[in-house]
Structure formats: structure tokens, C-alpha cells
C-alpha positions in Angstrom: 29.8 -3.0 1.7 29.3 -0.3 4.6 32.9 1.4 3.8 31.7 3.6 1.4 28.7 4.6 4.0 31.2 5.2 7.6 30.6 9.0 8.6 33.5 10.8 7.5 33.3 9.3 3.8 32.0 11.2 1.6 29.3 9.8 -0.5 29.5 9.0 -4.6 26.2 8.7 -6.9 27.9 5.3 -7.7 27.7 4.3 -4.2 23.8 5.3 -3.2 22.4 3.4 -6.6 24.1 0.1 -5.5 22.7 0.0 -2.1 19.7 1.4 -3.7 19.6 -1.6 -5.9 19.8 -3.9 -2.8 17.3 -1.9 -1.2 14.6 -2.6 -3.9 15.8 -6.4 -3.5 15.1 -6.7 0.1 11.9 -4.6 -0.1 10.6 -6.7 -3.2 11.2 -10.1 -1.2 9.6 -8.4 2.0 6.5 -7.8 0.0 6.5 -11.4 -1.2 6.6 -12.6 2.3 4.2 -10.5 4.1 1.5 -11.3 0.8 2.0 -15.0 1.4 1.8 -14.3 5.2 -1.7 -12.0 4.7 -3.2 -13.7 1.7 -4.7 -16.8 3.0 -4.9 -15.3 6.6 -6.9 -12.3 5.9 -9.3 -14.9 3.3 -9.7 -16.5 6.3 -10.3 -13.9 9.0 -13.9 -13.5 8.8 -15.0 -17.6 8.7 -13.0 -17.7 11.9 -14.5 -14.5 13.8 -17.7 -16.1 12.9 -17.0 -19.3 14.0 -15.5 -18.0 17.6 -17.8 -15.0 17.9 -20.7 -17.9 17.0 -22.8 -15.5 15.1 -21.9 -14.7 11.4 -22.9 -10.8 11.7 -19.7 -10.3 12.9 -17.4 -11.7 10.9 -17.2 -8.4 9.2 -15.2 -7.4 12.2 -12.1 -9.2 10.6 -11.4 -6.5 7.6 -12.4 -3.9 9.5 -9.8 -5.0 12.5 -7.3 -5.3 10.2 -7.5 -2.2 8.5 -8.2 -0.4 12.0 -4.8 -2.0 12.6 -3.0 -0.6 9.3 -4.6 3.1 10.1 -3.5 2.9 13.8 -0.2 2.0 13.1 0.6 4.1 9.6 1.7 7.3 12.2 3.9 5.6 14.7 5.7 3.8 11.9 6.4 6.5 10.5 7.6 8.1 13.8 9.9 5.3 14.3 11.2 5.6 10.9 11.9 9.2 11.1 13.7 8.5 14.5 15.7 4.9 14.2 15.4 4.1 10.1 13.2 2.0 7.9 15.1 -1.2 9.4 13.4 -0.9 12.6 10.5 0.4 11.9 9.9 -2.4 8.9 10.6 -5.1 11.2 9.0 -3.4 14.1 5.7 -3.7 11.8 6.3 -7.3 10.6 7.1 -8.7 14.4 3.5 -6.9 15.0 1.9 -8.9 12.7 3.4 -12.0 13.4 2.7 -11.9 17.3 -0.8 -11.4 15.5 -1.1 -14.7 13.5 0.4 -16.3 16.9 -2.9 -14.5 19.1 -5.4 -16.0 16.3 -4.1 -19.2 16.8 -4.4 -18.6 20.9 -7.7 -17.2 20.3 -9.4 -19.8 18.5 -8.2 -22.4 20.7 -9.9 -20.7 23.8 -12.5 -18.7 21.5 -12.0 -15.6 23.1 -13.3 -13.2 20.3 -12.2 -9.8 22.0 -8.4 -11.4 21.7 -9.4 -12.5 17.5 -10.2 -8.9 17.2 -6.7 -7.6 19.0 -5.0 -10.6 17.3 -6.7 -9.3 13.3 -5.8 -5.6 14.2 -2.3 -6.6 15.2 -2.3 -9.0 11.8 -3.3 -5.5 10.0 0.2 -3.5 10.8 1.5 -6.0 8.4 -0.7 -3.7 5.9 1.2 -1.2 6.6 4.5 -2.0 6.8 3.8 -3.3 3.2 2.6 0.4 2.5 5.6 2.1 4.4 7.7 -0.1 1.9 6.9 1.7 -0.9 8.2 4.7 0.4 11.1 3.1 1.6 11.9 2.3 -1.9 11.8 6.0 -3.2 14.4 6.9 0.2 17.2 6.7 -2.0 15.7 6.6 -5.8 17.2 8.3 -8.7 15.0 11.3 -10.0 14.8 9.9 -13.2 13.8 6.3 -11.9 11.5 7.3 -8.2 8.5 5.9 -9.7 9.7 2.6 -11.3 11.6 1.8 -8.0 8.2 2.4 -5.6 6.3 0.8 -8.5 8.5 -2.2 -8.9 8.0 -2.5 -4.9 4.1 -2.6 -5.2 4.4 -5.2 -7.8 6.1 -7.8 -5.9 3.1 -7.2 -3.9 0.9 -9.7 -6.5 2.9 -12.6 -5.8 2.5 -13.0 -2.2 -1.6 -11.8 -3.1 -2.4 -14.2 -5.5 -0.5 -16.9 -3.8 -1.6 -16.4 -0.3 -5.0 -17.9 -0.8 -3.7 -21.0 -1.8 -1.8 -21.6 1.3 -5.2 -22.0 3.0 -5.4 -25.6 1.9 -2.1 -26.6 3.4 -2.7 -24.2 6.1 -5.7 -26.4 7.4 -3.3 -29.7 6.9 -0.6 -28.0 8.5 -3.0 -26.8 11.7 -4.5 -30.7 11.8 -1.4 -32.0 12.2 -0.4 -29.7 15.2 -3.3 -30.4 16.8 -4.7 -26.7 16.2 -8.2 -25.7 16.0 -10.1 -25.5 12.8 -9.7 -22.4 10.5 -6.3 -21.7 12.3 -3.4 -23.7 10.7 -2.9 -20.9 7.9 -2.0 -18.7 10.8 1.5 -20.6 11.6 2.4 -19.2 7.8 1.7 -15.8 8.9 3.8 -15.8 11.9 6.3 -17.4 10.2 6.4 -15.1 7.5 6.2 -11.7 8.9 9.0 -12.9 11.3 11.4 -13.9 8.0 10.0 -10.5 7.3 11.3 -8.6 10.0 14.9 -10.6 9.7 15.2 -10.0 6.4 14.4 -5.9 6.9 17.5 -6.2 10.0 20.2 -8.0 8.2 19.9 -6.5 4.6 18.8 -3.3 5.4 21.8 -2.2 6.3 23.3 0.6 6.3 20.2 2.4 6.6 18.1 4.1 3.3 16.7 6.3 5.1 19.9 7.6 7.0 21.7 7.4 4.1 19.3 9.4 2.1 19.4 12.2 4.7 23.0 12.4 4.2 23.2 12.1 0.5 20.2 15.1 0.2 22.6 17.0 2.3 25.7 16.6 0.5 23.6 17.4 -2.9 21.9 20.2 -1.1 25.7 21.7 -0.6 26.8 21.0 -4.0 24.3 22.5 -5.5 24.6 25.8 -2.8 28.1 26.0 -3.4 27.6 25.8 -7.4 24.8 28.6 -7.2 26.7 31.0 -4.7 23.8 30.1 -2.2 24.2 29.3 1.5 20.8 26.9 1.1 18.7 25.9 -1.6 15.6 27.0 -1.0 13.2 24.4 -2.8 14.7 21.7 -0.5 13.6 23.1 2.7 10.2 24.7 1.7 9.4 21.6 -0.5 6.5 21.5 -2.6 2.9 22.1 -0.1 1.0 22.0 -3.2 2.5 18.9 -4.7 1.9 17.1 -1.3 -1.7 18.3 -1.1 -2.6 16.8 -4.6 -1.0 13.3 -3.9 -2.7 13.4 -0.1 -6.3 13.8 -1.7 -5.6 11.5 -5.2 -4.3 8.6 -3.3 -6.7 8.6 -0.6 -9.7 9.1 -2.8 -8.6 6.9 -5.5 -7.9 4.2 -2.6 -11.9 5.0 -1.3 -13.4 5.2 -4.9 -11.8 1.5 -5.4 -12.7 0.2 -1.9 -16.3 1.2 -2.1 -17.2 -0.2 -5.7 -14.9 -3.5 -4.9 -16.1 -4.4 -1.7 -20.2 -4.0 -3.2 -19.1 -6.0 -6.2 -19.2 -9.9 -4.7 -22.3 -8.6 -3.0 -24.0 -7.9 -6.2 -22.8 -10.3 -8.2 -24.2 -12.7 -5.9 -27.7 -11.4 -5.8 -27.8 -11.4 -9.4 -26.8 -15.4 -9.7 -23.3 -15.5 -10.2 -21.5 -18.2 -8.8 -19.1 -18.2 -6.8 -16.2 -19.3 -9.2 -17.7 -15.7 -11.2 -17.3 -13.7 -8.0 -13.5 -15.4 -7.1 -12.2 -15.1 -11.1 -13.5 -11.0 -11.0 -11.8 -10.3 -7.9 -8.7 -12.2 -8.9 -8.4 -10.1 -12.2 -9.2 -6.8 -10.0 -6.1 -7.7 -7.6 -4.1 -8.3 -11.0 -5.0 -4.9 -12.1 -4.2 -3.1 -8.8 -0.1 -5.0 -8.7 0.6 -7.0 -11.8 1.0 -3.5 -14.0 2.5 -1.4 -11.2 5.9 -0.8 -13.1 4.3 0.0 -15.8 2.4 3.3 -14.1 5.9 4.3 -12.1 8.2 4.6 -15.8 5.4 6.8 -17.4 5.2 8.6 -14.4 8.4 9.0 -14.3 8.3 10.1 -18.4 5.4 11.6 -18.7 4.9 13.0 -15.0 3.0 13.0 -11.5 0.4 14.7 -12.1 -0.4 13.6 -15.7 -0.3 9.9 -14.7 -2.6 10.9 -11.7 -5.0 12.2 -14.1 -4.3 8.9 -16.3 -5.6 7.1 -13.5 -8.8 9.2 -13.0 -9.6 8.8 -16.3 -9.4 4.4 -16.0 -11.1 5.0 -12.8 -14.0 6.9 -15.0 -14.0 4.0 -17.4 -14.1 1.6 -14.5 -17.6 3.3 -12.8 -19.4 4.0 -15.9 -18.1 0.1 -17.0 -20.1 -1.2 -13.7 -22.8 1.6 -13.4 -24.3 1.2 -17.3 -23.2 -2.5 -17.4 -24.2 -3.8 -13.9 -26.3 -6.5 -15.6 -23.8 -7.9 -17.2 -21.3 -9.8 -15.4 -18.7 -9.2 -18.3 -18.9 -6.0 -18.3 -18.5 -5.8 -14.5 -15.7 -7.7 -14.9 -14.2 -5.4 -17.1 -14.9 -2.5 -14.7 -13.2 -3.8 -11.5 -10.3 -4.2 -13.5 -10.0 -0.8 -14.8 -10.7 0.0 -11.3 -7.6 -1.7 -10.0 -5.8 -0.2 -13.1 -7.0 3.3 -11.9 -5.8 3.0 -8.2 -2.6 1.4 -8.8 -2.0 4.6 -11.5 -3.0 6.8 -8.7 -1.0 5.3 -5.8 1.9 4.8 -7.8 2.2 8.7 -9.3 0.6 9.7 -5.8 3.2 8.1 -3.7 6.4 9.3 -5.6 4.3 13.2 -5.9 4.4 12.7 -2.3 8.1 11.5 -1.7 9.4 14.5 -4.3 7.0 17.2 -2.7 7.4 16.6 0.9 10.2 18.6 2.6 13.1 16.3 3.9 12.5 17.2 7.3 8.8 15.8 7.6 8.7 13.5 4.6 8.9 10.4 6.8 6.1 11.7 8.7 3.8 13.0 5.8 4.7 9.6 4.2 3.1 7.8 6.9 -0.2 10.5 7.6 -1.0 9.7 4.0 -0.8 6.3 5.0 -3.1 7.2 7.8 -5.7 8.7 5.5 -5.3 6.0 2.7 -6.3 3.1 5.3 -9.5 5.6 7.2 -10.7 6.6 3.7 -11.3 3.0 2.6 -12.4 2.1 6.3 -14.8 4.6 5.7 -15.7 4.4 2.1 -16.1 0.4 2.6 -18.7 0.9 5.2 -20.9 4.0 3.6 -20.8 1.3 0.2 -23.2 -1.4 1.5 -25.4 1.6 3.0 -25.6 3.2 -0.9 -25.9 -0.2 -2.3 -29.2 -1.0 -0.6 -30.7 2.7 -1.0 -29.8 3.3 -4.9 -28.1 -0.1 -6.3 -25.0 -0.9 -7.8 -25.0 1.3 -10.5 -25.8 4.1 -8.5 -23.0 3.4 -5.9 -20.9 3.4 -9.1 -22.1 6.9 -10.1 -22.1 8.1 -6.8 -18.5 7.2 -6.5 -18.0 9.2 -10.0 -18.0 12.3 -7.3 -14.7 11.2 -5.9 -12.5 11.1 -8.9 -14.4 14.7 -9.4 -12.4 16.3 -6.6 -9.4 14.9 -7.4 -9.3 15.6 -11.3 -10.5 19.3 -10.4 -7.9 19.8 -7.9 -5.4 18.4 -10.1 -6.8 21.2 -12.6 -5.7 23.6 -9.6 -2.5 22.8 -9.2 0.5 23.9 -11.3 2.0 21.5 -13.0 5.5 22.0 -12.1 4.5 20.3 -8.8 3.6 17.6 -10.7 7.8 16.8 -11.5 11.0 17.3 -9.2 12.8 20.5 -9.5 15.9 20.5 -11.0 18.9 19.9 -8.9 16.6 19.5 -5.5 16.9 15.9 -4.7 19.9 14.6 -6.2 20.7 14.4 -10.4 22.0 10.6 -10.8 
């Protein structure tokens, strides 16, 4: 299977779609394993720094650990990517995040909090390895088919999500029967999954996408110079700054709009009597609207367009906020809103990520891949800590209107920018 890769062998269109096929396949299974991994452990993750920290005003520390983790590590990912290949830097990532599920264990057994936090930051790389993966899947992606490949990637994504959480059950069975401490069994299933993880990225990711990529963008690159009479072609060096703006701001806003109303929505819910199989089912359907209809999103963006399915997504994430601000009374129409909201953001990412990959010039694409990743993970950080500040000044609704000035800055930017930005040039990444 490597023949057709070895140095001196020149590549075929044939070639880069069959290893881009098994690419997909290894990414999509990654994803499966790192959800079931992170579902039931990151459930979890704020009973248990409550029980060890013995005070339950911190057990908000676990999400924000973990997403400190995926911010932190977005950058040097990346880094290693650009340096050694996706491989490495995949299962770099998942080994992270599986010494993680192995420190939670360790740390409720001696409740040492301060090691629970390091132990739920290191658990949150696994975020963004699972991120990183989505780019990973565009590395060697057709023109025609970038946004169905990344999307198909995000999907597999709702397996491991909606599955993880029921692996808490067996988790606790699994953790009496070893003898571990309460609220910790769950933990073996991360470790043990984020280290198949990290095998699976070593052994089928081979040769390298993002090697191969580099040297099938070159070989197009001097196709296409020698069939134009040029020495370079100009559009792949310069890129497309303008393109890579628009999907910096639509997926990091789209990714706060969504944190801040979803994170206030149990919260409200709550107050206003809704039990707790309400609060579950809503979230449930939200997840299933942020993964189950990713593929969907990356073939029209990959029809219709970046930048119109970007805008497609602003529009669902309108629906969603005036859904929960004018129906906030109503748990069915809340319901309805946090699953346009995932609908929204999963539009957005998905168009945003492929913009991103197609904009980006070759030379810093793995880096600007993983500083959007870097913004992605602060913005929601952030947006998910303002929320329960707006919630108790103006409400619910008015955190949902409020957030109605987000998807203003990214529909008028889109307005901004050229639409040819929106699409790949023709001829500038490859034409399979």
C-alpha cells in the first residue's frame, strides 16, 4: 500500500483518493473512540471535583479544565502536525488524554483536587485532537468533496456522544470491581480508549495525509505552472487572507453564540420546573443537531458554497435565539431552539472549517488550522462564563437576544467579503 507513496514515485489522483478513503476510515473510528472515551467521563467530571474538592462550588472547575486543556493544546498540535504529520500529533493528543483518565482515577483515590484539575485539563486535549481531526480529513480531500469528507468526520462524532453517557453505569460496576473509588470506574474507558486511539492514528495512518498532501499540492502546483507558462501559481502561495478571516470569526462566534445559550439552558429550565428527564431529552436533541446532520451541511457546502452555507447557518442560529428568547416559557419551544442552535453551529463549523482549509496558504495551514482551534475553544471558555453573568442580570430571553449580536458580526462580515473566497479557485488545490 505505501508503493505508490516512496519518494521518487510520482503521485496519481487515483492513488491520493484511496488513501484518502482510508484516511476518513481511521479518523471516523478515532472519533467514535475518543466520544465513548469523553462522553461518560466529562458527564462525570463535575460530581467528582465536587466530591474530592468537598464543596460543590467547584465542580464547575471540570468543564472549564477541560476546555482550558483543548485551548492549551489546539497550538502545539498543530505545531507537531506541521513538523512530524497528523499521526503523531493525533496520537500524541489521545496518549494526553488517556494519561488523563489514568490521573482522575489516582486523584480520587488520594483526593488530591489540584491533580483532578491537571488530570480533567489533560482529559480535555482529547477535545482537541477530535477537532484537529476534522482538518486532518480535508489534508487530502477532493475539491469537489472537502466539506462532505470533514463533515462525515464530525458526524462519527455523535456515536461516541450519545453513547458515552451510558457507559457511566458500567463504568461505576467496572470501578467496584477493581476496587476503585466512587465516581471513578468510567475513567478505565477513557484511558482505554484514547490509547486504542492513539494506536489506531500510528498503524493506519500511514503513509502520512498530511505529508502526502504537501507533496501532491506540489506536484499539482507544477502541473498547473507548467500548463500556464508560469514558474509558480500564485493563488497557492498567497492563499486566500480574506477567506481565512471570515471562517476564523464565523466558527468561533458561531461556537460562543451556541456555548453561551446551551450552557444557560438546563439552568433555566430548571428554575422554571422542568425535570430533569426535560433538561436530559433537550440536550440530547441539541447534541443530535450539532453531529447527527453534519454530512448534510459539508455536500451543500460543497454545492452551494462556504460562504453561503455560513450564512445558512446564521440564519438557523437566528431561528434558534428568537425560538428561546420569545418562547422561553415554553419548554417546547426551547426545545426547538437548542436544536436549531446545534443545527446552526454544526452549518457553521462545517463550511468554516473547509473555508479555512481552501483559504489558508499551504505553508501555514497546519498552523492557522490549529489557532482557529485555539480561538474556537477560548471563545466558548469565555462565552460560557459571561452566560450565567447575563442570565441573572436580564434572563434567558435576553441572554438569547443578547447573543443575536454575535451572529451580527459574522453575517455582516460575511456581507464584506467577496464571494469568490467563499469557493476554491480553480486549479489551486488539486482538480480530482
Amino acid at each position: 500500500m505505501t508503493a505508490p507513496f516512496a519518494a521518487d514515485t510520482e503521485l496519481t489522483a487515483g492513488d491520493v483518493a484511496r488513501l484518502q478513503r482510508r484516511v476518513r476510515g481511521t479518523l471516523m473510528a478515532g472519533q467514535v473512540l475518543a466520544g465513548l472515551g469523553m462522553g461518560s467521563t466529562l458527564s462525570l467530571g463535575a460530581l467528582l471535583a465536587a466530591d474530592v474538592s468537598g464543596t460543590p462550588a467547584l465542580s464547575g472547575m471540570a468543564a472549564t479544565m477541560a476546555t482550558l486543556g483543548a485551548a492549551l493544546a489546539a497550538v502545539p498540535l498543530a505545531r507537531l502536525a506541521s513538523r512530524a504529520g497528523r499521526a503523531p500529533a493525533l496520537a500524541t493528543g489521545a496518549t494526553i488524554a488517556a494519561v488523563g483518565g489514568m490521573l482522575a482515577i489516582v486523584s480520587a483515590g488520594i483526593g488530591a483536587f489540584w491533580l483532578l484539575l491537571v488530570a480533567l485539563a489533560a482529559i480535555g486535549v482529547g477535545t482537541a485532537v477530535n477537532l484537529q481531526s476534522r482538518f486532518a480529513a480535508a489534508d487530502l480531500a477532493a475539491d469537489a468533496t472537502r466539506g462532505r469528507d470533514l463533515s462525515l468526520v464530525v458526524w462519527a462524532t455523535t456515536i461516541g456522544a450519545v453513547s458515552g453517557p451510558n457507559l457511566i453505569g458500567p463504568g461505576e460496576s467496572l470501578g467496584a470491581a477493581l476496587g476503585l473509588p466512587p465516581l471513578s470506574g468510567a475513567f478505565v474507558f477513557t484511558a482505554v480508549a484514547q490509547l486504542s486511539a492513539a494506536v489506531l492514528y500510528v498503524v493506519l495512518l500511514r503513509p502520512d495525509p498530511l505529508r502526502v498532501a504537501a507533496r501532491w499540492e506540489v506536484q499539482r502546483a507544477d502541473e498547473a505552472a507548467r500548463a500556464s507558462g508560469l514558474a509558480t501559481v500564485p493563488a497557492i502561495a498567497t492563499g486566500d487572507p480574506g477567506g481565512v478571516r471570515l471562517a476564523f470569526v464565523a466558527i468561533a462566534l458561531s461556537h460562543a453564540t451556541m456555548v453561551a445559550v446551551m450552557a444557560m439552558t438546563p439552568v433555566h429550565l430548571a428554575d422554571h420546573g422542568a425535570s430533569l428527564v426535560i433538561v436530559g431529552f433537550t440536550i440530547s436533541l441539541h447534541i443530535a443537531g450539532m453531529y447527527a446532520l453534519a454530512p448534510v451541511f459539508g455536500i451543500l457546502s460543497d454545492r452551494i458554497g462556504r460562504w453561503a452555507t455560513i450564512l445558512i447557518g446564521q440564519v438557523l442560529l437566528v431561528a434558534s435565539l428568537l425560538s428561546t428568547a420569545l418562547g422561553s416559557e415554553s419548554e417546547a419551544w426551547v426545545v426547538v431552539g437548542l436544536i436549531l442552535l446545534g443545527l446552526g453551529w454544526s452549518a457553521a463549523t462545517v463550511a468554516g472549517s473547509a473555508l479555512l482549509t481552501e483559504s489558508a496558504p499551504p505553508a501555514r495551514r497546519t498552523i492557522l488550522q490549529g489557532r482557529s482551534d485555539l480561538v474556537m475553544s477560548a471563545s466558548g471558555a469565555a462565552a460560557g462564563a459571561v452566560s450565567g453573568l447575563v442570565l441573572t442580570a436580564i434572563g434567558y430571553s435576553g441572554l438569547s437576544f443578547a447573543a443575536l449580536g454575535l451572529v451580527a458580526v459574522v453575517v455582516v462580515l460575511l456581507m464584506l467579503t467577496p464571494r469568490a473566497g467563499a469557493r476554491p479557485p480553480a486549479g489551486t488545490l488539486d482538480s480530482r
